[in-house]
PALONU-93464 format. One record per residue (C-alpha): residue number from 0; chain; y, x, z. Coordinates in nm, 3 decimals. Layout:
! residues N
NUM; A; Y; X; Z
...
This chain:
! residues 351
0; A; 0.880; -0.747; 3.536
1; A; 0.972; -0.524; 3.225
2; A; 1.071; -0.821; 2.914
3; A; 0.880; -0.770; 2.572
4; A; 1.100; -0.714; 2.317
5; A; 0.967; -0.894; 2.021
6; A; 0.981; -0.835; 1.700
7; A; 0.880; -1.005; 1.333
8; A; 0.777; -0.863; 1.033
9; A; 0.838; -1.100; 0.711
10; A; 1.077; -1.361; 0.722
11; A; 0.943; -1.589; 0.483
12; A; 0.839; -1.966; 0.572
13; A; 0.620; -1.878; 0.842
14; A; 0.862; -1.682; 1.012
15; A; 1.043; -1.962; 1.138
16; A; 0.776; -2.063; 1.338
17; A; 0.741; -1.727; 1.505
18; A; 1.086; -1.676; 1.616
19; A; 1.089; -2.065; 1.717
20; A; 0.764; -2.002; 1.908
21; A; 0.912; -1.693; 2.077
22; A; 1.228; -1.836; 2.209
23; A; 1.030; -2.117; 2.367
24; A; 0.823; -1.900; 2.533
25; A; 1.181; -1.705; 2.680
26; A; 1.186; -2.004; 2.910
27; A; 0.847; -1.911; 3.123
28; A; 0.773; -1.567; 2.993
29; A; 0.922; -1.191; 3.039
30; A; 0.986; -1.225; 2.640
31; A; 1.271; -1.183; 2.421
32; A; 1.329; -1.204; 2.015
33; A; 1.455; -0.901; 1.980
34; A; 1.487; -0.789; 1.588
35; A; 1.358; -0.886; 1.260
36; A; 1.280; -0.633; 0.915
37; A; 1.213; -0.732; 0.574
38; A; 1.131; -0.560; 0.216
39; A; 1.421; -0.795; 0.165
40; A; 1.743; -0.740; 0.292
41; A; 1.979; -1.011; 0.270
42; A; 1.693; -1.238; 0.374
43; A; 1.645; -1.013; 0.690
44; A; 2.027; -1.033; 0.771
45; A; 2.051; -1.437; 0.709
46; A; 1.685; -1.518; 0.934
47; A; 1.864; -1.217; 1.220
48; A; 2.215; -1.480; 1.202
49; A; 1.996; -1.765; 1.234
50; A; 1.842; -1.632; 1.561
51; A; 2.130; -1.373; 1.661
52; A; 1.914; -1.083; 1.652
53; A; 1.887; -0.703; 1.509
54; A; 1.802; -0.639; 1.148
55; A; 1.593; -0.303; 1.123
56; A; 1.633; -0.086; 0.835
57; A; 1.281; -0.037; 0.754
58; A; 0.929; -0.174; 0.892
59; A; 0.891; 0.209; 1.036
60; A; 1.199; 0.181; 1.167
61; A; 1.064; -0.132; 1.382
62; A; 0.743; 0.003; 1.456
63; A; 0.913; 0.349; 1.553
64; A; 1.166; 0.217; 1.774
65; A; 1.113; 0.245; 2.166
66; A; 1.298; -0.134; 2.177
67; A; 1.006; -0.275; 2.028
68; A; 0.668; -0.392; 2.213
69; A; 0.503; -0.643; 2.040
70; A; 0.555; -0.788; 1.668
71; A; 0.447; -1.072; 1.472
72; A; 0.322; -0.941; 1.137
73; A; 0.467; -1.301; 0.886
74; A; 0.431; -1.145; 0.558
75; A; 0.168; -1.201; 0.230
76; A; -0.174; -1.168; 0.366
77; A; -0.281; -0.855; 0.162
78; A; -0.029; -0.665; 0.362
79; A; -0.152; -0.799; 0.709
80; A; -0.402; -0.503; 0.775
81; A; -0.195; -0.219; 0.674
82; A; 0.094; -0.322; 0.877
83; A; -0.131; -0.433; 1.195
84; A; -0.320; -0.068; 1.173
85; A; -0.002; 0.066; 1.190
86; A; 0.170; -0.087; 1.439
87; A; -0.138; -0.001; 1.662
88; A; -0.081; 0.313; 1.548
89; A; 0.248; 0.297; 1.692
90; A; 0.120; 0.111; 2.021
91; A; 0.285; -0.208; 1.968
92; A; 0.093; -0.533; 2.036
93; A; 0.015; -0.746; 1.738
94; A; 0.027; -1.077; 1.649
95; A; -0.096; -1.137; 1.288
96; A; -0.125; -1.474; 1.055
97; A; -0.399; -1.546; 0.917
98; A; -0.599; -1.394; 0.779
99; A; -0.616; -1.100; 0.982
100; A; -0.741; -0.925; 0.655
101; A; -0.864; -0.991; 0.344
102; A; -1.168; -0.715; 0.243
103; A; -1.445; -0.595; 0.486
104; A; -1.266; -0.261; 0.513
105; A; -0.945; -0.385; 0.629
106; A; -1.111; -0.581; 0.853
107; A; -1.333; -0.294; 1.027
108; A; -0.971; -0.112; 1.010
109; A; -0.762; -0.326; 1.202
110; A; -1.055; -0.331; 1.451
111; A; -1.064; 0.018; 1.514
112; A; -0.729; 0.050; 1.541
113; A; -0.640; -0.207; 1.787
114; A; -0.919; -0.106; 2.008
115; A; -0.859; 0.289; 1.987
116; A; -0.463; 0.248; 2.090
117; A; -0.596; 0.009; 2.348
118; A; -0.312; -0.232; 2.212
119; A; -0.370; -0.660; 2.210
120; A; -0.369; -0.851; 1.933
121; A; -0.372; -1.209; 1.892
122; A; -0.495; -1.350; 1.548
123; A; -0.307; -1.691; 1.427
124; A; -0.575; -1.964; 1.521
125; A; -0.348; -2.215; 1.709
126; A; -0.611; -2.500; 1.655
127; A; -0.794; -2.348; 1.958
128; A; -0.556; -2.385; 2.188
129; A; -0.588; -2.797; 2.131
130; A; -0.675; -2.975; 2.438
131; A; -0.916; -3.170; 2.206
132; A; -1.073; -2.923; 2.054
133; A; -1.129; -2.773; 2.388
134; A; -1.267; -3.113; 2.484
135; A; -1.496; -3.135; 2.186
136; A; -1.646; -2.773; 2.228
137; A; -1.720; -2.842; 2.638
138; A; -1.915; -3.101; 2.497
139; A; -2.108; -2.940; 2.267
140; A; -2.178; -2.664; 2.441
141; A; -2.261; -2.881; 2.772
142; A; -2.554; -3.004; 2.529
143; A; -2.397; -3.334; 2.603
144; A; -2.439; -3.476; 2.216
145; A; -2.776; -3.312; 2.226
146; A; -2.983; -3.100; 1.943
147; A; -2.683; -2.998; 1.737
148; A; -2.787; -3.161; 1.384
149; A; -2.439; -3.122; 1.175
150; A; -2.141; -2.962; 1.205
151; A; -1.921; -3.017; 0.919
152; A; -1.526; -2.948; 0.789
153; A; -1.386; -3.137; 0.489
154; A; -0.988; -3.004; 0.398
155; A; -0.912; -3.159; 0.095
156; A; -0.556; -3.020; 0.072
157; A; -0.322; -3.026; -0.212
158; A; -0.106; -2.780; -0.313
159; A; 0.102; -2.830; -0.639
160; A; 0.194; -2.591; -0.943
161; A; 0.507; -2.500; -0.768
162; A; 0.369; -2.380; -0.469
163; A; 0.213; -2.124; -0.646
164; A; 0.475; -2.048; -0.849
165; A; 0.732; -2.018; -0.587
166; A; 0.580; -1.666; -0.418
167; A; 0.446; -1.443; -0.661
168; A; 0.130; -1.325; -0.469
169; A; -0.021; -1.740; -0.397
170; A; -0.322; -1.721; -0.573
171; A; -0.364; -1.375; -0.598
172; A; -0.695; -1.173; -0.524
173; A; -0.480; -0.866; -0.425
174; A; -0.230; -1.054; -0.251
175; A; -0.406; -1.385; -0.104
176; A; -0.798; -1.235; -0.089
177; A; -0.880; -1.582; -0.172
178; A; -0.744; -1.992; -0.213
179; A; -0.858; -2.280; -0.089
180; A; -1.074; -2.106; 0.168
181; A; -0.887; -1.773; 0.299
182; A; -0.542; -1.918; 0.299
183; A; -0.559; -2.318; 0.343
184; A; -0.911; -2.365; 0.499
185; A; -0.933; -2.068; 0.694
186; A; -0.817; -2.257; 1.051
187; A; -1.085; -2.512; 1.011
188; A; -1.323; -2.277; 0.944
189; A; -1.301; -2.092; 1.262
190; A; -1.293; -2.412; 1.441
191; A; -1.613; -2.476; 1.317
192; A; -1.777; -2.137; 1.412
193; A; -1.576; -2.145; 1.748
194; A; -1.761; -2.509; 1.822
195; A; -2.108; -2.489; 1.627
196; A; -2.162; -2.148; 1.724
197; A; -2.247; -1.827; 1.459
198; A; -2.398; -1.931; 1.129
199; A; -2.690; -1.739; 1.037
200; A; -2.680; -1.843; 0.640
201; A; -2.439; -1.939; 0.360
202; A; -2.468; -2.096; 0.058
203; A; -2.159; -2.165; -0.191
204; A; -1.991; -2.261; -0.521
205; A; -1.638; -2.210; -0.578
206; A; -1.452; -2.291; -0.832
207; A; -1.094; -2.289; -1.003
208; A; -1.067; -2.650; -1.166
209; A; -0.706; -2.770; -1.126
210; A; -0.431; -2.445; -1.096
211; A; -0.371; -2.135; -1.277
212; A; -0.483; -1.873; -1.037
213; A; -0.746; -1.607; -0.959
214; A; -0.876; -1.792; -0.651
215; A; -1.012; -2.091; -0.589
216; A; -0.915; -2.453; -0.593
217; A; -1.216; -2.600; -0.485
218; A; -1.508; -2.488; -0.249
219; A; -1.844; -2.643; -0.122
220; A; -2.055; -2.441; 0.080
221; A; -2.370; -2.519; 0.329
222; A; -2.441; -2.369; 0.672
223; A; -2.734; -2.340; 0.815
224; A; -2.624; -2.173; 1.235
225; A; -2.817; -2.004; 1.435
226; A; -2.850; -2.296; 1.662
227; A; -3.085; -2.439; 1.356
228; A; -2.863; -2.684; 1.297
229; A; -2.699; -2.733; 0.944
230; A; -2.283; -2.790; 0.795
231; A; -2.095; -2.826; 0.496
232; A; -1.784; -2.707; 0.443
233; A; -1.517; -2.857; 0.160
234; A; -1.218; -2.692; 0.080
235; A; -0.958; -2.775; -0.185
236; A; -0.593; -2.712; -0.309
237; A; -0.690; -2.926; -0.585
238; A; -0.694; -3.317; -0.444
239; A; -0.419; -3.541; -0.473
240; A; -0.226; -3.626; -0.250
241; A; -0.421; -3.404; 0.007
242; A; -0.573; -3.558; 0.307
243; A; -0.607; -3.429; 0.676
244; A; -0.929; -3.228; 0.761
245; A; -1.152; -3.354; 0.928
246; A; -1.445; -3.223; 1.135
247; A; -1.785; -3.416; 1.241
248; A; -1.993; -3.270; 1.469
249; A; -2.350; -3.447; 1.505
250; A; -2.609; -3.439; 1.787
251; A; -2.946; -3.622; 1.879
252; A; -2.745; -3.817; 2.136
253; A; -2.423; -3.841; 2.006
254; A; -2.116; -3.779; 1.721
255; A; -1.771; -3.671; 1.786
256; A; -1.527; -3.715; 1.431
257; A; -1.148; -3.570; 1.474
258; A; -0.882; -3.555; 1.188
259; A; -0.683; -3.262; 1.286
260; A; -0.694; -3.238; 1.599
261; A; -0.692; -3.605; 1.671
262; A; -0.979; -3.802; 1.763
263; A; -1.152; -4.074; 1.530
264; A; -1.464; -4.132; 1.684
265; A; -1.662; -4.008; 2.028
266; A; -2.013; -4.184; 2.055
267; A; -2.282; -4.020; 2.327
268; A; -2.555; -4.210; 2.415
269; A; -2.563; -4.352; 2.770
270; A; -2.165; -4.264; 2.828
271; A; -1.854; -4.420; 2.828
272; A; -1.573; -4.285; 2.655
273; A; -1.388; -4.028; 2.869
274; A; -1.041; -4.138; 3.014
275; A; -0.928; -3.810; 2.852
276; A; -1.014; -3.891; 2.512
277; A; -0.758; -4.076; 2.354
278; A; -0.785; -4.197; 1.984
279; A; -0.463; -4.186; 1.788
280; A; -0.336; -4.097; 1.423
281; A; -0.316; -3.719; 1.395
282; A; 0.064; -3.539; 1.370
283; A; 0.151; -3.229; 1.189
284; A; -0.086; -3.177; 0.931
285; A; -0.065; -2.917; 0.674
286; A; -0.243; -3.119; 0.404
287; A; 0.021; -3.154; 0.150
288; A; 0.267; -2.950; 0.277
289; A; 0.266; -2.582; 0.445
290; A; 0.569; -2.653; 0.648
291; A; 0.453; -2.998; 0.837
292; A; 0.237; -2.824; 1.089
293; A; 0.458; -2.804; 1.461
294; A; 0.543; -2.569; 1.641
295; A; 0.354; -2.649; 1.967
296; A; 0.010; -2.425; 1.852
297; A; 0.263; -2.104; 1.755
298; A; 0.406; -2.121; 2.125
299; A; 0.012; -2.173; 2.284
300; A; -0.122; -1.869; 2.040
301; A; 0.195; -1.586; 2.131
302; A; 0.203; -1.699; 2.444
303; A; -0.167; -1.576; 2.518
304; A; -0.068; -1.275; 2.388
305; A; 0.205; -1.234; 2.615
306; A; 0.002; -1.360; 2.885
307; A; -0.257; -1.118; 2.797
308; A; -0.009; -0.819; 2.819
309; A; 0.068; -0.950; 3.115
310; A; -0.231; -0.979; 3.262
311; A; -0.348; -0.726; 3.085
312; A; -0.659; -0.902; 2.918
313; A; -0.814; -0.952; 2.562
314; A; -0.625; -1.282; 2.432
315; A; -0.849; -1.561; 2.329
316; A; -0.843; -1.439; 1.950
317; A; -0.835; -1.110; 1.937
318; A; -0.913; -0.857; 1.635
319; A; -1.299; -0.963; 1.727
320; A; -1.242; -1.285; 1.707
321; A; -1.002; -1.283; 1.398
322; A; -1.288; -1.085; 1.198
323; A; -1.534; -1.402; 1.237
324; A; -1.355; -1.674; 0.985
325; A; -1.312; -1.400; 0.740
326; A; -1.657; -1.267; 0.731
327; A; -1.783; -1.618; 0.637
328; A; -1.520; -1.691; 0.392
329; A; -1.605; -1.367; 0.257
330; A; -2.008; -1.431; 0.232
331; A; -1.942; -1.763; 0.087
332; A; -1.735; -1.531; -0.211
333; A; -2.053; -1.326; -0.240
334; A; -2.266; -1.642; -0.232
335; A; -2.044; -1.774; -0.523
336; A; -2.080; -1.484; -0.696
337; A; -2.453; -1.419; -0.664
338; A; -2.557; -1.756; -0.651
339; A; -2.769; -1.677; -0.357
340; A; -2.756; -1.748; 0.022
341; A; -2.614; -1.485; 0.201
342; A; -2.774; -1.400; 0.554
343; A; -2.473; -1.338; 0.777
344; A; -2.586; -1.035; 1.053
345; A; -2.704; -0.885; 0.714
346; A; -2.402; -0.936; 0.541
347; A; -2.186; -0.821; 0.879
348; A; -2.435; -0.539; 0.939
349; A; -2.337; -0.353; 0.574
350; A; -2.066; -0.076; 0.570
C-alpha cells in the first residue's frame, strides 16, 4: 500500500502534537512525516531537525509538491480556511485545528471545497474519540437516562496576560474569530452537540471582564435542543486558577457528570454501574495551560483520517461536522450582540 506523505503547516505549539501524533501512527499505518513549512523560517528548519524532515520553501511549495498527500494545517485560526480551501484545491487531504473557520463564509468555503476535490478532511475534535464519551453518548442516545432534561458544559479556564501577549493574533477578532468560546471552549462545545443532539435556540451574554482583548473572557449562554430539552454553557479565560470542564447530562431516569473526559458520577435508575465505567481523577486537561492536554486524542483524530483515506470513507469529523461547533459559537456572538435568541436552522439557513 502507497505511504502518505504527511505534511504540517505552522510549527507553533500545536505542531508538536501533530508531528508526535504522526510518527505514532508510522507504527500501524502506511504514514510518514514527511516535511514541514512556515511563514517563519528558522522556526521551520529547527521543528524539521527536531523530527529529521524536509523544510519547504513556501506553503505553495508544499501544497504543489507531488510528495505531499495529506497536511495538518497548525497555524492561527484566521488562516485555517484559506489554507484548507487551498490545499483541496491542490487535492491534498486536510487535517485542520480548530476551529475549522472562523466567519460563516469561510466556513461554507472550506465545505465546498473539500467536497468538490472529493478530498477528506478531519477537523481537530479529539474528545470524540474518548472511550467515555463514547460510553456516555450510547447512553443517551439508547434513551437509557430517559427524557433528556439538561445537558450542560462549564470550562472555566484561565489564561493569563502573557498568554495573550506571547502570539500577537490571541485575542484577536481577525485572527482568533473569538475567546473563551471559539478557541478554549470550542471542544466542549461540540461534545455537547455531538451527545445532546442539535440545538434549536441560543441565548447569550459575553463579555470581556478580566484581559485586554477584542474577544471574550467570559461567556454564559442557554440552549434550548431540539430534543426539548434545555443547557447552559460557561466559558471563561478569566477564572483563577482554571478548573477542568465539566459536562452533566440529565435525564428522567438518570445523570451522568464527567470532568474531562473522566467520570464523576453515573446514576440510572434501576442499574448498576457498568463494569466499564470507571471513576477516576481526569489527566491532561487544558484548563490552565494549552500545552497539558496528551497526545493520545491527536493520534485517535489523524489516524481516522488516515484510516479514512484508506478506506476511503468520510472521517468521523469531517468539514460537516467541523461546521457544527462553529455555527453555535457563532449564534451565541449574534445573540450577544442582539440580545435576542437566535433560532439555529434560521441562523444556518442565511447566506
Amino acid at each position: 500500500m502507497k505511504i502518505i506523505n504527511y505534511g504540517i503547516i505552522g510549527c507553533g505549539l500545536i505542531a508538536d502534537y501533530h508531528a508526535r501524533a504522526v510518527l505514532e501512527l508510522e507504527k500501524t499505518r502506511p504514514v510518514k512525516l514527511y516535511g514541514v513549512v512556515d511563514v517563519r523560517r528558522e522556526a521551520a528548519e529547527k521543528f524539521a531537525a527536531k523530527y529529521n524532515i524536509k523544510v519547504f520553501d513556501t506553503i505553495d511549495d508544499m501544497l504543489a509538491s507531488p510528495e505531499i498527500d495529506a497536511v495538518s494545517i497548525c497555524t492561527p485560526s484566521g488562516f485555517h480556511s484559506d489554507l484548507a480551501v487551498k490545499a483541496a484545491n491542490h487535492g491534498k487531504h486536510i487535517v485542520v485545528e480548530k476551529p475549522m473557520a472562523i466567519t460563516k463564509e469561510q466556513l461554507e468555503a472550506v465545505v465546498a471545497a473539500c467536497d468538490s476535490n472529493n478530498v477528506k478532511l478531519s477537523s481537530v475534535a479529539q474528545m470524540r474519540f474518548s472511550k467515555n464519551i463514547q460510553l456516555t453518548r450510547e447512553a443517551i442516545k439508547s434513551g437509557r437516562l430517559g427524557r433528556m432534561v439538561c445537558g450542560d458544559v462549564y470550562m472555566k479556564y484561565y489564561r493569563s496576560p502573557e498568554y495573550y501577549a506571547a502570539g500577537g493574533w490571541r485575542g484577536t477578532v481577525k485572527l482568533d474569530g473569538g475567546g473563551a468560546l471559539m478557541n478554549q471552549g470550542i471542544h466542549g462545545i461540540d461534545i455537547l452537540e455531538y451527545i445532546m443532539g442539535p440545538v434549536k435556540s441560543v441565548y447569550a451574554i459575553t463579555r470581556t471582564l478580566a484581559r485586554k482583548i477584542e474577544v471574550e473572557d467570559t461567556a454564559v449562554c442557554v440552549l434550548e435542543y431540539e430534543s426539548g430539552a434545555l443547557g447552559v454553557i460557561e466559558g471563561t479565560t478569566s477564572v483563577y486558577p482554571g478548573y477542568e470542564k465539566r459536562f452533566e447530562f440529565h435525564g428522567d431516569k438518570g445523570t451522568i457528570k464527567l470532568e474531562e473526559d473522566s467520570f464523576i458520577d453515573w446514576n440510572i435508575e434501576g442499574e448498576e454501574v457498568p463494569p466499564e465505567v470507571v471513576f477516576e481523577a481526569s489527566h491532561g486537561s487544558s484548563a490552565s495551560r494549552p500545552d497539558s492536554i496528551d497526545v493520545d486524542g491527536h493520534v485517535r483524530n489523524i489516524g481516522d483520517l488516515i484510516d479514512s483515506i484508506v478506506e476511503n470513507r468520510s472521517p468521523l469529523i469531517d468539514q460537516h461536522e467541523g461546521k457544527m461547533p462553529v455555527d453555535l459559537i457563532l449564534a451565541i456572538y449574534e445573540s450577544n450582540r442582539t440580545g435576542r435568541p437566535v433560532d439555529m436552522k434560521e441562523f444556518r439557513s442565511r447566506k
